[in-house]
Backbone atoms as SQL, in Angstrom:
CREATE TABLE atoms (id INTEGER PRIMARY KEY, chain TEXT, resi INTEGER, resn TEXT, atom TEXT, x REAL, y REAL, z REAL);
INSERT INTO atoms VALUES
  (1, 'A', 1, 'UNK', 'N', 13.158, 8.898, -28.652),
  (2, 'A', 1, 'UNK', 'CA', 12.804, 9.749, -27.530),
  (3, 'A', 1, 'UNK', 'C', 13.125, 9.048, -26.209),
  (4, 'A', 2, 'UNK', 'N', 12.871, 7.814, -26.464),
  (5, 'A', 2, 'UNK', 'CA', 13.203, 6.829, -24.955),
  (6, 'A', 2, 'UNK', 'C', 14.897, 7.261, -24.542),
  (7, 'A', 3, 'UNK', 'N', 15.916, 7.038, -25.654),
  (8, 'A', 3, 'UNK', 'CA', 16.923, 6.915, -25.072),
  (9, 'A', 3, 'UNK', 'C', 17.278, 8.303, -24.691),
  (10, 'A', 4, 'UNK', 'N', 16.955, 9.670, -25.176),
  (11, 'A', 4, 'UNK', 'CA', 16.791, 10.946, -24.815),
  (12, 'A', 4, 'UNK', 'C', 16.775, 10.740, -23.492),
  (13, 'A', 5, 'UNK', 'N', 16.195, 10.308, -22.769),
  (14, 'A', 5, 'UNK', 'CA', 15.217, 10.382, -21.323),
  (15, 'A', 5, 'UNK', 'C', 16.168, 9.744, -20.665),
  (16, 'A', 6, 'UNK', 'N', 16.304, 8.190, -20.897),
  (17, 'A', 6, 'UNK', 'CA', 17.421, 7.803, -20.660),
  (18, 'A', 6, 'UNK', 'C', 18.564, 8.153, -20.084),
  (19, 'A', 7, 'UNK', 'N', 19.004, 8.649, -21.596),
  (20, 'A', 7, 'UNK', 'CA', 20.737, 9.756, -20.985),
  (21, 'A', 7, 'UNK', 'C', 20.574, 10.842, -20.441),
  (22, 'A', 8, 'UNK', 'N', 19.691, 11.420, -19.476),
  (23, 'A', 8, 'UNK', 'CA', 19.234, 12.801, -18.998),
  (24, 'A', 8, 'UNK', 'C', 19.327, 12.283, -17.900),
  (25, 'A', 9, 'UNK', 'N', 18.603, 11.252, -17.402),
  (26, 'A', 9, 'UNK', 'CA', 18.252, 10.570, -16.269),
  (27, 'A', 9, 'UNK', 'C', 19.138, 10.020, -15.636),
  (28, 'A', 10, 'UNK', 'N', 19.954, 9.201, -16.351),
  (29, 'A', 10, 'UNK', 'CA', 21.219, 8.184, -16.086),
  (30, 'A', 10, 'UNK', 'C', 22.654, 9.318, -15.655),
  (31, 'A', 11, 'UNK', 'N', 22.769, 10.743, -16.240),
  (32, 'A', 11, 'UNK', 'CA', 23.093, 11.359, -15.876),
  (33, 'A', 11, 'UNK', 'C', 23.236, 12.606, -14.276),
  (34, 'A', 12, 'UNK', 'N', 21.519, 12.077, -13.948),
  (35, 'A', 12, 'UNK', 'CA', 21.399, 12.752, -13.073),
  (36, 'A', 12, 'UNK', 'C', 21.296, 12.353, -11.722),
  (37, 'A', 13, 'UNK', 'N', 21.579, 10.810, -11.680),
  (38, 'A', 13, 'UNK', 'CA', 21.240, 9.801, -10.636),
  (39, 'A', 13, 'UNK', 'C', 22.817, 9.062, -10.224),
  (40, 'A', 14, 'UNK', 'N', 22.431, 8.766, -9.392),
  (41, 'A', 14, 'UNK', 'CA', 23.822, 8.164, -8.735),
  (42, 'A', 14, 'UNK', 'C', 23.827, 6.678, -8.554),
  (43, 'A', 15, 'UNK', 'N', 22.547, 5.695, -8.805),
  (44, 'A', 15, 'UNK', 'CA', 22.298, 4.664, -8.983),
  (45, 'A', 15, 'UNK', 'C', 22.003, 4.746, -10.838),
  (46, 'A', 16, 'UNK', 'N', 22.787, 4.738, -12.135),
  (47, 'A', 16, 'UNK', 'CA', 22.225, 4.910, -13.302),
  (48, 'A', 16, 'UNK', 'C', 21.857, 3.501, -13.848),
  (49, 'A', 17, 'UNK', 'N', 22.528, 2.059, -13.268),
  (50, 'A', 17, 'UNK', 'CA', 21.814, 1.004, -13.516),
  (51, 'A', 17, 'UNK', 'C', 20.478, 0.716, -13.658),
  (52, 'A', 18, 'UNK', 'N', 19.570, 1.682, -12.421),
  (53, 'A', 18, 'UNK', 'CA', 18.507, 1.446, -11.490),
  (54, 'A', 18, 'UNK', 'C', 17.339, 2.001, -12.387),
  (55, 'A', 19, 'UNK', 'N', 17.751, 3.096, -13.472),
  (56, 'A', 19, 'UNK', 'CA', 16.986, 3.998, -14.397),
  (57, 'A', 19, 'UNK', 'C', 16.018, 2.756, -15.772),
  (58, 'A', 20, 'UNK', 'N', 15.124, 3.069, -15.603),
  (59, 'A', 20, 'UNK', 'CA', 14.575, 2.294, -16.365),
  (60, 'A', 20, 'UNK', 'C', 13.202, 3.229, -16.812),
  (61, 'A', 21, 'UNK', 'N', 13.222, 3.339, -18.650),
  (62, 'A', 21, 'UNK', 'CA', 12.503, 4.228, -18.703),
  (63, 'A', 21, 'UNK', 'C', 11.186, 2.948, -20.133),
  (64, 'A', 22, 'UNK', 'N', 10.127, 3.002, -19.808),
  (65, 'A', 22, 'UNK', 'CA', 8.965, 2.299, -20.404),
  (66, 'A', 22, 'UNK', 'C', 8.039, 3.390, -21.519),
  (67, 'A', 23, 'UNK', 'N', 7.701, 3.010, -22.591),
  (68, 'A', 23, 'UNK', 'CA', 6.978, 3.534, -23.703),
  (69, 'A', 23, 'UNK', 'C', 5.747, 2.526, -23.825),
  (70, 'A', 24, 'UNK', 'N', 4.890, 3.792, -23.444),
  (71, 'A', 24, 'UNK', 'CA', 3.838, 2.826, -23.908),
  (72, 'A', 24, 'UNK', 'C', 2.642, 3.708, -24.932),
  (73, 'A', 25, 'UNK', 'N', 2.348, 2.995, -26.183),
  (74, 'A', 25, 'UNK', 'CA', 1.519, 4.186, -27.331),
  (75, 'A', 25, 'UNK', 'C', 0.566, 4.089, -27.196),
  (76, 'A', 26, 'UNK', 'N', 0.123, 4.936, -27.203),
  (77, 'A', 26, 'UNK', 'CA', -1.298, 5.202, -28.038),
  (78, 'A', 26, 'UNK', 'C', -1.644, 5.883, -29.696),
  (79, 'A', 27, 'UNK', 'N', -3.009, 6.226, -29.828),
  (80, 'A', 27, 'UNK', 'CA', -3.284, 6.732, -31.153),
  (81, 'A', 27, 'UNK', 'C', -2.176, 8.201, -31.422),
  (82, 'A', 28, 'UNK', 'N', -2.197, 8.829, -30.319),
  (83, 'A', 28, 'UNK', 'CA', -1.805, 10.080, -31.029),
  (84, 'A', 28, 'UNK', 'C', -0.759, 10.747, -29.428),
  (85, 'A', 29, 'UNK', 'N', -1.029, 9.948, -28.470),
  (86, 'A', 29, 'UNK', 'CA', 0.210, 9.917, -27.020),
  (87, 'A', 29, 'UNK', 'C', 1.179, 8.697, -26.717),
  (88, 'A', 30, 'UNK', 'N', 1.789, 9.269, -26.754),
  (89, 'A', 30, 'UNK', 'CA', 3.160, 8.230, -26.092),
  (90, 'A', 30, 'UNK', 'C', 3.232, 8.748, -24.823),
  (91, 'A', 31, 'UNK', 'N', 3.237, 7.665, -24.159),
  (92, 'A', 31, 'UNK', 'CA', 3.468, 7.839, -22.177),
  (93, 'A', 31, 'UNK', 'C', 4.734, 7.262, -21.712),
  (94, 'A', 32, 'UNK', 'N', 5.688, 8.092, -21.545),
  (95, 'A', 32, 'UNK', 'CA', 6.927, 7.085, -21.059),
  (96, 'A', 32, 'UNK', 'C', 7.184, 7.466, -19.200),
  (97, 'A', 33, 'UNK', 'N', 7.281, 6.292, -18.737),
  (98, 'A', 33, 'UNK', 'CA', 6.814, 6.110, -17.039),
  (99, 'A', 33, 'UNK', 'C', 8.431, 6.041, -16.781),
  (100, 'A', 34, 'UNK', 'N', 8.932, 7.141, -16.388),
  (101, 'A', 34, 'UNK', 'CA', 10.661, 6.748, -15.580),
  (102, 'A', 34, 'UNK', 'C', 10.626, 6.383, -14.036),
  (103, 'A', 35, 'UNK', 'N', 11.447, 5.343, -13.863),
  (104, 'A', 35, 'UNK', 'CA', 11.774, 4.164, -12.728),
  (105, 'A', 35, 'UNK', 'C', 13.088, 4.550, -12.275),
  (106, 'A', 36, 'UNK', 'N', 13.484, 4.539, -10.843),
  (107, 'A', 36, 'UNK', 'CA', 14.839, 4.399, -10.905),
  (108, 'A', 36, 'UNK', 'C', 14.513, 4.657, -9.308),
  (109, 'A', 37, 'UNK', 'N', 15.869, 4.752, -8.795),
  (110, 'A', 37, 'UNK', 'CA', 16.138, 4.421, -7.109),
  (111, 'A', 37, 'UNK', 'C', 15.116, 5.489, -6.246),
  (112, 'A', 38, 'UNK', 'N', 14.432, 4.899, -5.285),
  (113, 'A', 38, 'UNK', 'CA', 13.459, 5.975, -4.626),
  (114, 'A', 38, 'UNK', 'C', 14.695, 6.795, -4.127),
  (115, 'A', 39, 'UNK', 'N', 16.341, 6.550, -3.855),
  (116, 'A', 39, 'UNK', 'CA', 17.033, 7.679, -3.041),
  (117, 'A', 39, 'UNK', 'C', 17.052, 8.812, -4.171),
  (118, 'A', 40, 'UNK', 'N', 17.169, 8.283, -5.745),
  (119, 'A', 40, 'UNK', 'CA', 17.262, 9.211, -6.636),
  (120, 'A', 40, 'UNK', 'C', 15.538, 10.143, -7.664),
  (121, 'A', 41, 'UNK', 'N', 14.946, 9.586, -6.795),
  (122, 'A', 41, 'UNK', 'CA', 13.600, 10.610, -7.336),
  (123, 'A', 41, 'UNK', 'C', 13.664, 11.795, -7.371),
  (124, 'A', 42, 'UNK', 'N', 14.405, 12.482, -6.165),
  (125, 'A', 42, 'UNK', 'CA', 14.611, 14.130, -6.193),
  (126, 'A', 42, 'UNK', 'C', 14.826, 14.466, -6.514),
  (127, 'A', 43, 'UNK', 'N', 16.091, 13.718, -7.054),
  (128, 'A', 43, 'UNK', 'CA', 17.415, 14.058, -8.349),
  (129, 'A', 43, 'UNK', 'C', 16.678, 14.687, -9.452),
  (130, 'A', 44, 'UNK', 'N', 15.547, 13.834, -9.848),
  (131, 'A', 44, 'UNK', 'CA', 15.442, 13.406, -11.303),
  (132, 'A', 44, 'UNK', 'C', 14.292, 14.302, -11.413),
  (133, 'A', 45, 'UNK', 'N', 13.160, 14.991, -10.115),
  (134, 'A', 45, 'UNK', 'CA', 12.452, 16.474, -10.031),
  (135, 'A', 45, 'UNK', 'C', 12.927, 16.638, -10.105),
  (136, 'A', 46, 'UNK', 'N', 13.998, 17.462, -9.152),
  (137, 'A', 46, 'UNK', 'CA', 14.496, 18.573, -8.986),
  (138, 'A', 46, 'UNK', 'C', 13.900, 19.704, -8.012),
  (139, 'A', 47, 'UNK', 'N', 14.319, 20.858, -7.914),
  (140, 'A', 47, 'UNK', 'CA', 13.895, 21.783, -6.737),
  (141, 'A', 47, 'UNK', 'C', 12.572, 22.271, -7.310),
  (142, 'A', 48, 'UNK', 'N', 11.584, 22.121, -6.848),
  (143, 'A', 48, 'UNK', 'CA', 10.224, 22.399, -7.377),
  (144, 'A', 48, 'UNK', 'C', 9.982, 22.024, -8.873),
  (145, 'A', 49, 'UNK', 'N', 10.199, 20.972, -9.401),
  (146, 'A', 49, 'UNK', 'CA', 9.994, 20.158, -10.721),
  (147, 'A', 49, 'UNK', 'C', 10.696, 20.951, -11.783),
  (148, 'A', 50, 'UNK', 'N', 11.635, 21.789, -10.962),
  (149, 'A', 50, 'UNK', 'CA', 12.089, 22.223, -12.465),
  (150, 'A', 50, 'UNK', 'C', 12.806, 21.427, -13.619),
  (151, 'A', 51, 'UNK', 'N', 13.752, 20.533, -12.782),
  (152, 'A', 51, 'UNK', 'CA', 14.336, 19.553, -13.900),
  (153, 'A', 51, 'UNK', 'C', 13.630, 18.700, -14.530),
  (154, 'A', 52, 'UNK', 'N', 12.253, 17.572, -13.940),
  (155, 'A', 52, 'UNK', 'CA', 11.788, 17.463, -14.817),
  (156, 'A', 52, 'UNK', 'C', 10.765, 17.594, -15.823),
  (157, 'A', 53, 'UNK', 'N', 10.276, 18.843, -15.583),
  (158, 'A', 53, 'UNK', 'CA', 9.972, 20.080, -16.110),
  (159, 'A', 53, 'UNK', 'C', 10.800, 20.390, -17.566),
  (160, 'A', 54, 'UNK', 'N', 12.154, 20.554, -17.728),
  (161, 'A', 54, 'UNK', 'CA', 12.713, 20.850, -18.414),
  (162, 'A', 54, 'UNK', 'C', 12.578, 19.285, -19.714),
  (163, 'A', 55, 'UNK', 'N', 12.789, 18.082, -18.832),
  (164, 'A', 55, 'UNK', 'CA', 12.778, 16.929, -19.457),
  (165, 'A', 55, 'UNK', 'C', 11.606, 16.980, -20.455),
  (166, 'A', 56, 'UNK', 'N', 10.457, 17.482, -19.704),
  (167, 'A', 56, 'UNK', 'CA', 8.965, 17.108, -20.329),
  (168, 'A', 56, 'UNK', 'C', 8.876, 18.195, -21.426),
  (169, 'A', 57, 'UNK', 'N', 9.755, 19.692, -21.336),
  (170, 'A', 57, 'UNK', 'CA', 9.691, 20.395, -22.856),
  (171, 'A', 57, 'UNK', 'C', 10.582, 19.648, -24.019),
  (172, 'A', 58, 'UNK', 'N', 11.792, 19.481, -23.569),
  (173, 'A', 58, 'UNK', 'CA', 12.398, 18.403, -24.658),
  (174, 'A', 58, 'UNK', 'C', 11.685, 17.316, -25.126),
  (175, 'A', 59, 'UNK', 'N', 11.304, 16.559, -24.202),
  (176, 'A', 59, 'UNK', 'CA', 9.765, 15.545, -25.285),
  (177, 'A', 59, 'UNK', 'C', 9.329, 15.802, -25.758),
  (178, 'A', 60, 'UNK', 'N', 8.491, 16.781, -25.567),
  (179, 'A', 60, 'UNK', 'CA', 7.139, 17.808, -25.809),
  (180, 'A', 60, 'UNK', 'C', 7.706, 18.230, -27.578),
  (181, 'A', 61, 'UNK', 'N', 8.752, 18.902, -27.440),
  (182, 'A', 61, 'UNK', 'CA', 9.277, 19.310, -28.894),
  (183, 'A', 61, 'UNK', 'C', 9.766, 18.420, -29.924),
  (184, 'A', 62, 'UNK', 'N', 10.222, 16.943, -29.150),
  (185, 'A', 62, 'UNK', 'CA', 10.681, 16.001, -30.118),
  (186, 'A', 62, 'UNK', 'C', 9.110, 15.368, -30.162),
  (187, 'A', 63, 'UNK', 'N', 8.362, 15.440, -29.980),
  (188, 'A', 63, 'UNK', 'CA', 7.045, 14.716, -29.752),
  (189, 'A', 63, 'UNK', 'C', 5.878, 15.207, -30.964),
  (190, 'A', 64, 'UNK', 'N', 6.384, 16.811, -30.745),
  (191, 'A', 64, 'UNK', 'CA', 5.826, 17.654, -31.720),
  (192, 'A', 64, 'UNK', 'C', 6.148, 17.804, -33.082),
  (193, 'A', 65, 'UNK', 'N', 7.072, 17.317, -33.590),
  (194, 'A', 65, 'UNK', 'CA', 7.962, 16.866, -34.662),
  (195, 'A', 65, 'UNK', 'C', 7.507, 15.613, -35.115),
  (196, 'A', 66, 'UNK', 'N', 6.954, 14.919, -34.403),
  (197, 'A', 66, 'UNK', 'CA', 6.517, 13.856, -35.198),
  (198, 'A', 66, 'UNK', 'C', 5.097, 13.841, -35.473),
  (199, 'A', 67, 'UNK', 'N', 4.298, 14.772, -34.539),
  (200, 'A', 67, 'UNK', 'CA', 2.907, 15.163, -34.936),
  (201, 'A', 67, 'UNK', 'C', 2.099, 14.346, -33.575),
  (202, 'A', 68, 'UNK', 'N', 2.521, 14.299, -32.294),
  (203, 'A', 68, 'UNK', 'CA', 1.949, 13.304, -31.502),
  (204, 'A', 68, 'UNK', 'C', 2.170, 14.114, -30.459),
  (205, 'A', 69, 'UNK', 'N', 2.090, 13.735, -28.883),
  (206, 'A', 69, 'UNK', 'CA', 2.037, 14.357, -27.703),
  (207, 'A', 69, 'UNK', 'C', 2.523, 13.073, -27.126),
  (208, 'A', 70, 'UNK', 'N', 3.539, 13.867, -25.885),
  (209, 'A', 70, 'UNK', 'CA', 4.353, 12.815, -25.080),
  (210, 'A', 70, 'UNK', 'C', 4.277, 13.405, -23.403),
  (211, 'A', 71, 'UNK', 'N', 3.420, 12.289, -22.659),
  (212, 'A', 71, 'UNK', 'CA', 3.687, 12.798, -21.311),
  (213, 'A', 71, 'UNK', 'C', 4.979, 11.931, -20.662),
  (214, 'A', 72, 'UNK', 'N', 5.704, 12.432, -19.543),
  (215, 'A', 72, 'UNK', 'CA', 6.517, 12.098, -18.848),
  (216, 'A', 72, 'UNK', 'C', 5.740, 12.103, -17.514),
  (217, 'A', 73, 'UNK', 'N', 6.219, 10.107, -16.795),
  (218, 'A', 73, 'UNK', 'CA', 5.626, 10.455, -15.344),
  (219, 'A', 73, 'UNK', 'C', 6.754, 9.872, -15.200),
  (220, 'A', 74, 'UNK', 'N', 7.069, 10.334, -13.334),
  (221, 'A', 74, 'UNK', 'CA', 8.288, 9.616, -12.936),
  (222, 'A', 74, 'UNK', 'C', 7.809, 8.906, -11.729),
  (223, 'A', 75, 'UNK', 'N', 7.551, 7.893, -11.559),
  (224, 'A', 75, 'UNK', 'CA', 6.719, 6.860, -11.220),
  (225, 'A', 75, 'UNK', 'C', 7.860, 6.416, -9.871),
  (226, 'A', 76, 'UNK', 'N', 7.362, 6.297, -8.670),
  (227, 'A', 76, 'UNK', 'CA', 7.990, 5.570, -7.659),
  (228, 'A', 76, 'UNK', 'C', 8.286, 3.845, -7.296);
């Protein structure tokens, strides 16, 4: 699921070095915190969170497949 996020992200940024995405578990949530250039934060919302919005249903469904819950924060 990390590298999912990853190539979504790295795609959508213009600094893709700068993308750095962290997993951290719990019992039954996985929290993965995405990092990357404060010029590219907007990028990686989008126009009223829709893009990553869209990111957090693709987790959400690969997340659900394994029987667990996955939040996405995109952390400054």
């Amino acid at each position: 699921m990390k590298s999912v996020i990853e190539t979504i992200a790295r795609a959508l940024v213009e600094s893709p070095d700068e993308v750095q995405v962290t997993e951290i578990d719990g019992e039954k949530t996985i929290i993965f915190e995405l990092r990357c250039n404060p010029q590219d934060v907007g990028k990686v919302i989008g126009k009223g969170g829709k893009t990553v919005g869209s990111m957090r249903t693709i987790l959400n469904a690969m997340a659900s497949r394994r029987g667990c819950k996955a939040v996405l924060e995109v952390v400054d």
